[in-house]
PDBQT receptor file of N, H, CA, C and O in Angstrom, charges set to zero:
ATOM      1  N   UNK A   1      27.145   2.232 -23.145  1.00  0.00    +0.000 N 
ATOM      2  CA  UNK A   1      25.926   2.041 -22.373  1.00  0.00    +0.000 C 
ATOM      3  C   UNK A   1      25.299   0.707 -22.811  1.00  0.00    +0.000 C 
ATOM      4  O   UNK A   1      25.205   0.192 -23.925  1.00  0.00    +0.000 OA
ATOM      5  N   UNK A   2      24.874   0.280 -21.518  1.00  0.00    +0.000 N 
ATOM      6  H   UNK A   2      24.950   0.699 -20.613  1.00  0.00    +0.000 HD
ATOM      7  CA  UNK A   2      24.512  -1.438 -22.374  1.00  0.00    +0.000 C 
ATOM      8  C   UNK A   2      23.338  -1.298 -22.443  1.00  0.00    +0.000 C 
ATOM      9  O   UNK A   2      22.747  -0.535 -21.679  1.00  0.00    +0.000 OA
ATOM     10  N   UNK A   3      22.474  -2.292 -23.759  1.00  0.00    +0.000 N 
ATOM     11  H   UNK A   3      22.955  -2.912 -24.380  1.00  0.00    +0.000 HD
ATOM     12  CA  UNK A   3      21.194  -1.945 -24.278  1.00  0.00    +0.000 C 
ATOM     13  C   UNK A   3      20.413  -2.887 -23.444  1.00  0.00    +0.000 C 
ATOM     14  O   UNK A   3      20.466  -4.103 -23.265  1.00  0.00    +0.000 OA
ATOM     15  N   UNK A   4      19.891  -2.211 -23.124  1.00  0.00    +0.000 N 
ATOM     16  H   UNK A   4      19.848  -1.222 -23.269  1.00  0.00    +0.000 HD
ATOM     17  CA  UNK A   4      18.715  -3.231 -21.399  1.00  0.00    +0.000 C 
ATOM     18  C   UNK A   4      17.334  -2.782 -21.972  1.00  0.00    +0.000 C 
ATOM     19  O   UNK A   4      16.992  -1.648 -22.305  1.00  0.00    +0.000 OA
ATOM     20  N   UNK A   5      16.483  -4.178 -22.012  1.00  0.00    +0.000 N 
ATOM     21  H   UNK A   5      16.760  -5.100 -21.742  1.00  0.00    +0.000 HD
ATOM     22  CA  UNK A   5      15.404  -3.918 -22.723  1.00  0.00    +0.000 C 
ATOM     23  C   UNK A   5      14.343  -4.175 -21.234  1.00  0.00    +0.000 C 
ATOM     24  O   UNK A   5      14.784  -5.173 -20.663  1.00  0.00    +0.000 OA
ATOM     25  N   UNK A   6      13.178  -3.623 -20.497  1.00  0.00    +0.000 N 
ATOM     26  H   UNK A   6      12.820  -2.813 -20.960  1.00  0.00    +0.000 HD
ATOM     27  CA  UNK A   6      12.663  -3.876 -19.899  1.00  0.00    +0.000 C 
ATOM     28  C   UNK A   6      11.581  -4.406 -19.859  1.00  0.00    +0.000 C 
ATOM     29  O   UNK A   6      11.188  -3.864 -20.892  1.00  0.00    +0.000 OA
ATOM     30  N   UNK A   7      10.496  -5.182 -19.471  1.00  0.00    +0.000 N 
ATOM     31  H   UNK A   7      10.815  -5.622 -18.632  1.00  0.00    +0.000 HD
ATOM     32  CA  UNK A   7       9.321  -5.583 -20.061  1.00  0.00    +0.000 C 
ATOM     33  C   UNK A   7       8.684  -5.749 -18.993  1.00  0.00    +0.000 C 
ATOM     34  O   UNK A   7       9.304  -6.364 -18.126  1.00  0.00    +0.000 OA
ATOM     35  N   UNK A   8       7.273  -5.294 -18.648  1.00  0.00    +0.000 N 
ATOM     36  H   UNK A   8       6.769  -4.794 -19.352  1.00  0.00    +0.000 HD
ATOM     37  CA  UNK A   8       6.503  -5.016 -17.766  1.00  0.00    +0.000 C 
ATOM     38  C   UNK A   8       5.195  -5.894 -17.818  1.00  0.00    +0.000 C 
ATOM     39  O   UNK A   8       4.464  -5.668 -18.783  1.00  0.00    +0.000 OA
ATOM     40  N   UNK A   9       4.840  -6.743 -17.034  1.00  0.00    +0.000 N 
ATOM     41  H   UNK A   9       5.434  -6.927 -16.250  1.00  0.00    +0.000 HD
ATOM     42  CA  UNK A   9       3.529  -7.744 -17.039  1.00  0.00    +0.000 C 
ATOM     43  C   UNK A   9       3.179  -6.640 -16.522  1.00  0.00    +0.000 C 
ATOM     44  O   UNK A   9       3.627  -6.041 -15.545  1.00  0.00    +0.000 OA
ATOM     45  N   UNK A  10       1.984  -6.292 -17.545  1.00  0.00    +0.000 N 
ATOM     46  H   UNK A  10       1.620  -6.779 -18.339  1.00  0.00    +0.000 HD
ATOM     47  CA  UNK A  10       0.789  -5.421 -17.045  1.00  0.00    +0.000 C 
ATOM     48  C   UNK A  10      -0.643  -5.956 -15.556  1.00  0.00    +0.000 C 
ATOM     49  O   UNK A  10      -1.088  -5.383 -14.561  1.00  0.00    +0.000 OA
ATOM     50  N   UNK A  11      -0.811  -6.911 -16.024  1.00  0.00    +0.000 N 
ATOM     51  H   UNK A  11      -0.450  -7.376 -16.832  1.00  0.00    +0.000 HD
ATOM     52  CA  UNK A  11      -1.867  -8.101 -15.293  1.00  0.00    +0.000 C 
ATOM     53  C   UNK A  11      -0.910  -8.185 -13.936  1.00  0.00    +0.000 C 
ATOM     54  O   UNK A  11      -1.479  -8.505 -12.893  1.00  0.00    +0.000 OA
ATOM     55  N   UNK A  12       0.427  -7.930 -13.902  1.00  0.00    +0.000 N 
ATOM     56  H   UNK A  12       0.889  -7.670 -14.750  1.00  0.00    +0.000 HD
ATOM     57  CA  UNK A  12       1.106  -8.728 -12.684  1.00  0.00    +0.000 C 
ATOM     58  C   UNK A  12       1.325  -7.283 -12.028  1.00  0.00    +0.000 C 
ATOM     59  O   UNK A  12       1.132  -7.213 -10.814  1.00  0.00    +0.000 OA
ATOM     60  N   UNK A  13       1.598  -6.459 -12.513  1.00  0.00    +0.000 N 
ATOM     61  H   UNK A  13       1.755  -6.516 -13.499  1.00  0.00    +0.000 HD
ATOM     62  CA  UNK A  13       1.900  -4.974 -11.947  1.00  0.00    +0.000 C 
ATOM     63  C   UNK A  13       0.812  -4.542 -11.460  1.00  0.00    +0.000 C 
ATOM     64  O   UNK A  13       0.929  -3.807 -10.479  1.00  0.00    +0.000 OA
ATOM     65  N   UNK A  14      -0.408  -4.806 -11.900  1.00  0.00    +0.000 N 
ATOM     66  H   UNK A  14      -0.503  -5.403 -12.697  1.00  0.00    +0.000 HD
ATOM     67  CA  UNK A  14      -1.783  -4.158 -11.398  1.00  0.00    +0.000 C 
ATOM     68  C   UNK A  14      -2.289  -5.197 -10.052  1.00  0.00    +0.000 C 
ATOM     69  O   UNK A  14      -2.853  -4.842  -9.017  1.00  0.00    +0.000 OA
ATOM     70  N   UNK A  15      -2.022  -6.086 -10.321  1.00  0.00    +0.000 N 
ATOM     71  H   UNK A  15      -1.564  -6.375 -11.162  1.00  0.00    +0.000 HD
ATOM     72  CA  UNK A  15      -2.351  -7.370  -9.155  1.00  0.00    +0.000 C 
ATOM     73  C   UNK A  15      -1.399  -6.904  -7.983  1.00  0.00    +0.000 C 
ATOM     74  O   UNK A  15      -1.925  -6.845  -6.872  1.00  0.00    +0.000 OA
ATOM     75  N   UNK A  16       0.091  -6.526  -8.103  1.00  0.00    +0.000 N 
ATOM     76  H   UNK A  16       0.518  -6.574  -9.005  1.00  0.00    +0.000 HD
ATOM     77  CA  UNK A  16       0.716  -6.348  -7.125  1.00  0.00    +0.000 C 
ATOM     78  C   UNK A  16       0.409  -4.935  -6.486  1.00  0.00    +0.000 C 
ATOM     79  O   UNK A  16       0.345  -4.643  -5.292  1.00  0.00    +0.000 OA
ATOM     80  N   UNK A  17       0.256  -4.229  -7.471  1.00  0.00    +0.000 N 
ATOM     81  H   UNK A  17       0.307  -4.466  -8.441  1.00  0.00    +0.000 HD
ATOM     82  CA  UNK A  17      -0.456  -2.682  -7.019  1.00  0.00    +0.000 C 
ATOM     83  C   UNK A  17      -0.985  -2.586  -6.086  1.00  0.00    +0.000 C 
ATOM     84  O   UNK A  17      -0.592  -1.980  -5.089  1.00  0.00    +0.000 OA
ATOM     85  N   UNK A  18      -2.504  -3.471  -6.295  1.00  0.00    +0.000 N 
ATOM     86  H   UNK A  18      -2.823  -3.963  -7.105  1.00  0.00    +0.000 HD
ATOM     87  CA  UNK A  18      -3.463  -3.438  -5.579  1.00  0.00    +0.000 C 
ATOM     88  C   UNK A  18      -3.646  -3.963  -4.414  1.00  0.00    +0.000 C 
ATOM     89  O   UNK A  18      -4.508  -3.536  -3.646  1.00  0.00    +0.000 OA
ATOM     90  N   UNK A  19      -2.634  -5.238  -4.054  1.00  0.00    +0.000 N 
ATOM     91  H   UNK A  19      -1.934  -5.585  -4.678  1.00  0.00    +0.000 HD
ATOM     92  CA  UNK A  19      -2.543  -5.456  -2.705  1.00  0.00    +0.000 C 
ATOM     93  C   UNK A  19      -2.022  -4.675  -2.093  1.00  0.00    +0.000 C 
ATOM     94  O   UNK A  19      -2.305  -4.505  -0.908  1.00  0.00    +0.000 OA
ATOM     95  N   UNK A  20      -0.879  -3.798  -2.884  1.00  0.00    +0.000 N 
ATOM     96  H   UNK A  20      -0.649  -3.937  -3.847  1.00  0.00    +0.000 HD
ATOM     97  CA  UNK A  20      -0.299  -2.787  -1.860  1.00  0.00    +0.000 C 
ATOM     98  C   UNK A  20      -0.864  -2.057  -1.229  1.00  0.00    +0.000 C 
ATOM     99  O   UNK A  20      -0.880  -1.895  -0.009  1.00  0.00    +0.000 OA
ATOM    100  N   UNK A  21      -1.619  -1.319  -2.419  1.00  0.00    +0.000 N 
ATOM    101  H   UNK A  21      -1.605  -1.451  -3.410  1.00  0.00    +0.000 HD
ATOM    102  CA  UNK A  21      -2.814  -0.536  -1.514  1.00  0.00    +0.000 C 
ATOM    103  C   UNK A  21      -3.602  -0.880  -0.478  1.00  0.00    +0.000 C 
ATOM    104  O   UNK A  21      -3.785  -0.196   0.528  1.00  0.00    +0.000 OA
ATOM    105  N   UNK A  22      -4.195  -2.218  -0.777  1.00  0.00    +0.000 N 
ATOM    106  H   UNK A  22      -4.046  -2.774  -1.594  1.00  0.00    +0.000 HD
ATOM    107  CA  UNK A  22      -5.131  -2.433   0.146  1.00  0.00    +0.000 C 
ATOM    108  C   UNK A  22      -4.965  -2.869   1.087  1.00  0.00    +0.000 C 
ATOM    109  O   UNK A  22      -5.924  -3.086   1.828  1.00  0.00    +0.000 OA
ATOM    110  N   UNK A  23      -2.956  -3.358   1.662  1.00  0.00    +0.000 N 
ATOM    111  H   UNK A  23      -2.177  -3.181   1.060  1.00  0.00    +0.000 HD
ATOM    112  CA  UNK A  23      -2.468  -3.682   2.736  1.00  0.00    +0.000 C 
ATOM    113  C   UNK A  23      -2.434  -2.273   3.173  1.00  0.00    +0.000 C 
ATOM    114  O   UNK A  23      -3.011  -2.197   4.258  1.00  0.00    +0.000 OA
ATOM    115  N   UNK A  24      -2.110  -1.424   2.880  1.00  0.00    +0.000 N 
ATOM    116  H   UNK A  24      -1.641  -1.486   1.999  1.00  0.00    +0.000 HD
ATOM    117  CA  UNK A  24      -1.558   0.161   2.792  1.00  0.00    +0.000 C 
ATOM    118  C   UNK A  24      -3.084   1.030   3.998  1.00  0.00    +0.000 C 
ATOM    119  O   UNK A  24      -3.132   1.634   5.069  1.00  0.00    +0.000 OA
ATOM    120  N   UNK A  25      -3.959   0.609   3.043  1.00  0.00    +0.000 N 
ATOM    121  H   UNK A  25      -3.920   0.118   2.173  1.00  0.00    +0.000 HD
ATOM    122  CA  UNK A  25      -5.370   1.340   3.853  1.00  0.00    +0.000 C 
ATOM    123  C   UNK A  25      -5.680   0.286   4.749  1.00  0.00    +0.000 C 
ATOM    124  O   UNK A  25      -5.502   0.637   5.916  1.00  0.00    +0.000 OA
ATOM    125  N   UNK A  26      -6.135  -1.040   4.605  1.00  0.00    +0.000 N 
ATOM    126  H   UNK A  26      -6.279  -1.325   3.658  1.00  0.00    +0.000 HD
ATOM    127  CA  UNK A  26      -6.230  -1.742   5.918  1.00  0.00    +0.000 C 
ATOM    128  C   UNK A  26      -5.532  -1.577   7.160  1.00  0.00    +0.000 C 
ATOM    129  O   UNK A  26      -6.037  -1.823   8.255  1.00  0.00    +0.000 OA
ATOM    130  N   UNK A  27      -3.911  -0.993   6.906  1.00  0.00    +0.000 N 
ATOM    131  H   UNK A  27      -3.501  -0.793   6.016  1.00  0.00    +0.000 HD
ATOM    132  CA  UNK A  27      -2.815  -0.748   8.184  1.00  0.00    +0.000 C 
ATOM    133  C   UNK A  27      -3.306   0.610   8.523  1.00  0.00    +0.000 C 
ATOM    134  O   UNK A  27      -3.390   1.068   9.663  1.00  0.00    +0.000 OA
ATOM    135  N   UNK A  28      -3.677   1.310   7.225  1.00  0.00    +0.000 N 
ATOM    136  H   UNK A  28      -3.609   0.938   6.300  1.00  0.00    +0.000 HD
ATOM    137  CA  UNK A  28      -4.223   3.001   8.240  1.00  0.00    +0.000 C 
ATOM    138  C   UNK A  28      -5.435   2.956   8.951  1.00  0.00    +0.000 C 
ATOM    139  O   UNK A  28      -5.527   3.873   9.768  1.00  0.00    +0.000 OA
ATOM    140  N   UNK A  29      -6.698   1.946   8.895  1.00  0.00    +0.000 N 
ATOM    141  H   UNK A  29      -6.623   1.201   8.232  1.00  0.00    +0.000 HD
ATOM    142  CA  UNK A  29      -8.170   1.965   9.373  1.00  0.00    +0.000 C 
ATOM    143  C   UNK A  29      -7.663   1.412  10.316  1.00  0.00    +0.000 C 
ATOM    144  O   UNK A  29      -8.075   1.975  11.330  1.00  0.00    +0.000 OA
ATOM    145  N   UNK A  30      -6.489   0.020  10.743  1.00  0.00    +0.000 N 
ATOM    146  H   UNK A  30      -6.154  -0.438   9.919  1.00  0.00    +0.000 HD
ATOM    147  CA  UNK A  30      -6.227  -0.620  12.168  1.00  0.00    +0.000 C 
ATOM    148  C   UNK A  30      -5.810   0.560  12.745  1.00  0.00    +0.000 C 
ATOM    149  O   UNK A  30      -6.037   0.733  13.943  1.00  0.00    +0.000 OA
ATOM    150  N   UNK A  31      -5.270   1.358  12.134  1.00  0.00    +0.000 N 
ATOM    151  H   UNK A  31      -5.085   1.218  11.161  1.00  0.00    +0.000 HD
ATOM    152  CA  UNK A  31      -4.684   2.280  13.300  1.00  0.00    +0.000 C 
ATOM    153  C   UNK A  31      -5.507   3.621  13.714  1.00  0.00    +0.000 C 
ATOM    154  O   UNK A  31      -5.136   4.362  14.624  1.00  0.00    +0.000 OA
ATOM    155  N   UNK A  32      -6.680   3.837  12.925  1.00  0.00    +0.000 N 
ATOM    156  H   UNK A  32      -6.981   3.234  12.186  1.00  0.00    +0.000 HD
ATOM    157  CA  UNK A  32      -7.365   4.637  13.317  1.00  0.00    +0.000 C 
ATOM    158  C   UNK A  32      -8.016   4.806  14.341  1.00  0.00    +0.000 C 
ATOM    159  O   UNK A  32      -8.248   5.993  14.570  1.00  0.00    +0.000 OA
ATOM    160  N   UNK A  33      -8.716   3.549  15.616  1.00  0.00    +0.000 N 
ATOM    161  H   UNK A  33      -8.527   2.585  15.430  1.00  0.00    +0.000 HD
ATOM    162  CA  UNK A  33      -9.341   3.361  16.327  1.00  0.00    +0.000 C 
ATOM    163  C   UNK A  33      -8.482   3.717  17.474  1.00  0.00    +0.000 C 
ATOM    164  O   UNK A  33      -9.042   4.352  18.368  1.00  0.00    +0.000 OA
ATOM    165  N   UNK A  34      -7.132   3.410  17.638  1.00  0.00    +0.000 N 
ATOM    166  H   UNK A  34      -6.677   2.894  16.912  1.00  0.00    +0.000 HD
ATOM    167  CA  UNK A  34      -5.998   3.778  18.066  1.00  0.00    +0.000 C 
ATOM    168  C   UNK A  34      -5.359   5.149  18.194  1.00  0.00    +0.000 C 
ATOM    169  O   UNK A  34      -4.730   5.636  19.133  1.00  0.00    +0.000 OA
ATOM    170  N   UNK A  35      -5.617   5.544  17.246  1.00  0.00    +0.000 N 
ATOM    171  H   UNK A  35      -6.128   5.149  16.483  1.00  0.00    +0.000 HD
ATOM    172  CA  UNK A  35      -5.502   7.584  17.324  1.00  0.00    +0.000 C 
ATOM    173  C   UNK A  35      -6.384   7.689  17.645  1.00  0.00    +0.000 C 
ATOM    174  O   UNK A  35      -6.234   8.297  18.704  1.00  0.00    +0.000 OA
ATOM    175  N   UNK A  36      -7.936   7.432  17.424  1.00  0.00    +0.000 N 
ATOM    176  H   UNK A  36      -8.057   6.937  16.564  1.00  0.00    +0.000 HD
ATOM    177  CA  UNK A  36      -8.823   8.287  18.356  1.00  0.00    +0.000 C 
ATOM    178  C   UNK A  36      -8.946   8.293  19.649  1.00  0.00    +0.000 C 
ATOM    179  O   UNK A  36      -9.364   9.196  20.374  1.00  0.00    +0.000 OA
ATOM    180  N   UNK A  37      -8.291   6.495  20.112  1.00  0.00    +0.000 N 
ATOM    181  H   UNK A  37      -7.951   5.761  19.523  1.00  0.00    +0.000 HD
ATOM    182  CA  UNK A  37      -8.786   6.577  21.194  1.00  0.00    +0.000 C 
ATOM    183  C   UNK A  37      -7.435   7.477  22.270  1.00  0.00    +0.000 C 
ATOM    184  O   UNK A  37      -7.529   8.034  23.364  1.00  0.00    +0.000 OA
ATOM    185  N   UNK A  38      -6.584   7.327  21.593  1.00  0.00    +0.000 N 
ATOM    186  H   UNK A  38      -6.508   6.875  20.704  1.00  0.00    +0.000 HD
ATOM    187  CA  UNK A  38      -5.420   8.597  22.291  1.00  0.00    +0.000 C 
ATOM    188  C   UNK A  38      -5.154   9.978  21.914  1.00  0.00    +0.000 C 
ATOM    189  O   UNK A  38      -4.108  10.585  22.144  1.00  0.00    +0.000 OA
ATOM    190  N   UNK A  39      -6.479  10.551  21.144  1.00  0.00    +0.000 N 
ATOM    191  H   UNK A  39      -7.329  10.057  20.957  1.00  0.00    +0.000 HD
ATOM    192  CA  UNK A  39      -6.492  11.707  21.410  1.00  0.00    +0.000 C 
ATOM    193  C   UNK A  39      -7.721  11.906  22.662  1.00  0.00    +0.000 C 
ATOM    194  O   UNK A  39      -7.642  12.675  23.621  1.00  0.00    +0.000 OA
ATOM    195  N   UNK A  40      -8.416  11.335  22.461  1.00  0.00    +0.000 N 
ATOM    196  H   UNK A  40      -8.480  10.711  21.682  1.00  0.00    +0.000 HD
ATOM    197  CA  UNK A  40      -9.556  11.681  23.696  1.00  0.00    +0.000 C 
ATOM    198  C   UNK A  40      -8.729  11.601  25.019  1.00  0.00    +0.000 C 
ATOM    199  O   UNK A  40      -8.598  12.621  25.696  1.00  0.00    +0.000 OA
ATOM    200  N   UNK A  41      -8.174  10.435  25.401  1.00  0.00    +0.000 N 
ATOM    201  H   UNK A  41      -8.280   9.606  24.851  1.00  0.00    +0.000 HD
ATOM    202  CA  UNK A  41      -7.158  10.708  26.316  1.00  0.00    +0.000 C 
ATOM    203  C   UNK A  41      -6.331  11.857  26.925  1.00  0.00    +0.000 C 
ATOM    204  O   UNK A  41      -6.166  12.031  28.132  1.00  0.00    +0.000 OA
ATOM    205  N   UNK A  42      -5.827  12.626  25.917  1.00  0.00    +0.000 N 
ATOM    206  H   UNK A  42      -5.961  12.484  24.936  1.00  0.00    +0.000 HD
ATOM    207  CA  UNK A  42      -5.386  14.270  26.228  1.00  0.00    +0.000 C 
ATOM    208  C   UNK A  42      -6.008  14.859  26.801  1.00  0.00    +0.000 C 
ATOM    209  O   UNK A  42      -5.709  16.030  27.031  1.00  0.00    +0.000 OA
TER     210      UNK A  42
Protein backbone atom coordinates (compact mmCIF):
# COMPACT_ATOMS: atom_id res chain seq x y z
CA UNK A 1 0.00 0.00 0.00
CA UNK A 2 1.66 3.24 -0.92
CA UNK A 3 2.08 5.82 1.92
CA UNK A 4 -0.01 8.97 0.56
CA UNK A 5 0.13 11.74 2.90
CA UNK A 6 -2.84 14.26 2.35
CA UNK A 7 -2.88 17.87 3.40
CA UNK A 8 -5.85 20.04 3.52
CA UNK A 9 -5.73 24.13 3.26
CA UNK A 10 -8.17 24.81 5.80
CA UNK A 11 -8.68 28.78 4.67
CA UNK A 12 -9.01 27.27 0.97
CA UNK A 13 -11.57 24.45 1.83
CA UNK A 14 -13.80 26.87 3.76
CA UNK A 15 -13.55 29.64 0.93
CA UNK A 16 -14.47 26.95 -1.61
CA UNK A 17 -17.26 25.60 0.67
CA UNK A 18 -18.88 28.61 0.87
CA UNK A 19 -19.27 29.59 -2.61
CA UNK A 20 -20.71 26.33 -3.11
CA UNK A 21 -23.27 26.94 -0.96
CA UNK A 22 -24.07 30.15 -1.83
CA UNK A 23 -24.11 29.26 -5.65
CA UNK A 24 -26.22 26.19 -4.33
CA UNK A 25 -29.08 28.56 -2.52
CA UNK A 26 -28.89 31.45 -5.00
CA UNK A 27 -29.83 28.55 -7.92
CA UNK A 28 -32.73 27.32 -5.43
CA UNK A 29 -34.30 31.18 -4.66
CA UNK A 30 -33.91 31.70 -8.89
CA UNK A 31 -35.94 28.89 -9.11
CA UNK A 32 -38.40 29.51 -6.60
CA UNK A 33 -40.40 32.28 -8.30
CA UNK A 34 -40.65 29.71 -11.08
CA UNK A 35 -42.33 26.86 -8.99
CA UNK A 36 -44.69 29.14 -7.65
CA UNK A 37 -45.57 30.60 -10.49
CA UNK A 38 -46.37 26.93 -12.06
CA UNK A 39 -48.09 25.70 -9.40
CA UNK A 40 -50.77 28.42 -9.42
CA UNK A 41 -51.10 27.58 -12.99
CA UNK A 42 -52.62 23.99 -12.16
Amino acid sequence: MPDTILQVNQEMLETKLDKLVSEKVEQMLNAMPTICVNMEMQ
